[in-house]
C-alpha positions as CSV (number, residue, x, y, z in Angstrom):
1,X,0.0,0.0,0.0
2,X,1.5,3.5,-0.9
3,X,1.1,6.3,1.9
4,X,-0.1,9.5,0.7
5,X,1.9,12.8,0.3
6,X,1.4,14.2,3.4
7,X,2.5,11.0,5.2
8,X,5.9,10.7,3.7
9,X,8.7,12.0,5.6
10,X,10.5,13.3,2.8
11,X,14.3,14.0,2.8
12,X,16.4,15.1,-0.2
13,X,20.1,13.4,1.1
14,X,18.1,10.2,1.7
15,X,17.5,10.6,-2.0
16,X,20.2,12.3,-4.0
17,X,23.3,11.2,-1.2
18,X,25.6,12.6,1.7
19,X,27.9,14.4,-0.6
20,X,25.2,16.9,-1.3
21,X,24.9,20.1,-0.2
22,X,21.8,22.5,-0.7
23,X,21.8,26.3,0.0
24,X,18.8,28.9,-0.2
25,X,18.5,31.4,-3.1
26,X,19.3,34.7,-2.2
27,X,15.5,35.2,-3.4
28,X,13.6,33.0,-1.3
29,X,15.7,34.4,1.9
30,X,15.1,37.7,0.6
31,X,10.8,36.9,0.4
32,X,10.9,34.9,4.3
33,X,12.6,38.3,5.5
34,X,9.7,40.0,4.3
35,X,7.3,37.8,5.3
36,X,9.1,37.8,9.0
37,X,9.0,41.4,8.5
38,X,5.4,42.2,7.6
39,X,3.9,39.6,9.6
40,X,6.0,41.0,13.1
41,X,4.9,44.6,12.0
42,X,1.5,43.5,11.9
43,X,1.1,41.9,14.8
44,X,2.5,45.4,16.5
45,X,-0.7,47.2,14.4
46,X,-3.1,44.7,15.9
47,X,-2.2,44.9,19.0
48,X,-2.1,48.8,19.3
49,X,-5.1,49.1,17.3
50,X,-6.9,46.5,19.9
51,X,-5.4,48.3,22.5
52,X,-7.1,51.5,21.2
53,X,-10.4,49.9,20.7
54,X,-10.7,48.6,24.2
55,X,-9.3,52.2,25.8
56,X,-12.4,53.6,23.9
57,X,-14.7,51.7,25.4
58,X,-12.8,51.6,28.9
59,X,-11.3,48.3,29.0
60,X,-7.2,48.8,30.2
61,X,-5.5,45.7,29.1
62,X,-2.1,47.9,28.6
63,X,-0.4,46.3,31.8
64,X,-1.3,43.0,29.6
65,X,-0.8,43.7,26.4
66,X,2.8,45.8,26.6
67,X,4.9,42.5,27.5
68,X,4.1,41.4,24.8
69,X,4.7,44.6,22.2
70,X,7.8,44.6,24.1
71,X,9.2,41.4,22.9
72,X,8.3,41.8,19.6
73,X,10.1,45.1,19.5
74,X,13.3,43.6,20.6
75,X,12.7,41.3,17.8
76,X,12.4,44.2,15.5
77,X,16.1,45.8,17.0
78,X,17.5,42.6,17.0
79,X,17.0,41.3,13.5
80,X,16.9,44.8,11.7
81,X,19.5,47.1,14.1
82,X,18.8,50.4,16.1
83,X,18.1,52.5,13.0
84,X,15.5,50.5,11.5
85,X,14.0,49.6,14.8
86,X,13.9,53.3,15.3
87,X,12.3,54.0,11.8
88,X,9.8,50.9,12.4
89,X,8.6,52.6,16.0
90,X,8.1,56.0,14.5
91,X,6.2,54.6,11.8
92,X,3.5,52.7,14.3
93,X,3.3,55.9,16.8
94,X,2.9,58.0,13.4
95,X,0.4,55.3,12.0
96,X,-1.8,55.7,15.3
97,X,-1.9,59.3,15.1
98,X,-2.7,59.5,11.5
99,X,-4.9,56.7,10.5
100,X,-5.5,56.2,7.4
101,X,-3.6,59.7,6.3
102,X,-0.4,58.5,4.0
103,X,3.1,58.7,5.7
104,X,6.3,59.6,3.6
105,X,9.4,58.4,4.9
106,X,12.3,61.2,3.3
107,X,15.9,59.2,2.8
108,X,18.8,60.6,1.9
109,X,19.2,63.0,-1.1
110,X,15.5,64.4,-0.9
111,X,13.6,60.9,-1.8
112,X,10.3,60.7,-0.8
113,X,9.3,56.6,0.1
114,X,5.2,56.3,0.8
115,X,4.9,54.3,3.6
116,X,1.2,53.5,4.5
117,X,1.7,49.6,4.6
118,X,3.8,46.9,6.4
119,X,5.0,45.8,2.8
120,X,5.9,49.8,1.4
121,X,7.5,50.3,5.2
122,X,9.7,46.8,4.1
123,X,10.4,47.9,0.6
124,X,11.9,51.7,2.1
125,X,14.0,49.9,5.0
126,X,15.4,48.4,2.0
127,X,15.8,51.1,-0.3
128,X,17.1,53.3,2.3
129,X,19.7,50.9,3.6
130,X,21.3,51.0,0.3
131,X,22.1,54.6,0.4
């Protein structure tokens, strides 16, 4: 009887040998960076934005909540370095003030970088790290 897919345990040395080695593409490291990125970044809107909805109707879960916005903060400084973090943290506090109003980041050299999403707030870490 054959198992199904999802039952195999599958592993590429068992099939092609010890003597081979396999590496990630630059590109598919590159696309889980941003995925870790955005999906951390969300999380942080979530919870703020929760944390605003339940202020507003008198619920303080802030003493609950803030351990936890804490950690994934020094996630975001760890991974991406002070300046980013900094960048990243301005961008929420700006993003609670605003709304839904658009947020320019300005880089170096007079470039404005729209920043209204986790993805465009990726995209401009990126584009301003290479200056």
């Amino acid at each position: 009887m054959r198992k199904s897919r999802e039952n195999r345990d599958f592993n590429i040395k068992e099939i092609l040998g010890d003597g081979v080695s396999i590496k990630e593409s630059k590109k598919s490291l590159a696309r889980k960076d941003r995925e870790f990125f955005v999906n951390l970044v969300s999380a942080l809107i979530e919870i703020d934005n929760r944390t605003e909805m339940l202020l507003e109707l008198g619920v303080d879960l802030i003493l609950y909540e803030d351990p936890y916005h804490n950690i994934m903060e020094s996630f975001i400084f760890k991974h991406y370095g002070p300046v980013k973090a900094e960048i990243v943290m301005w961008w929420l506090s700006e993003k609670m003030k605003k709304g839904n109003k658009s947020i320019t980041l300005q880089g170096v050299g007079g470039n404005d970088y729209p920043i209204n999403t986790p993805k465009q707030l990726y995209d401009a870490l990126k584009k301003v790290e290479k200056i």
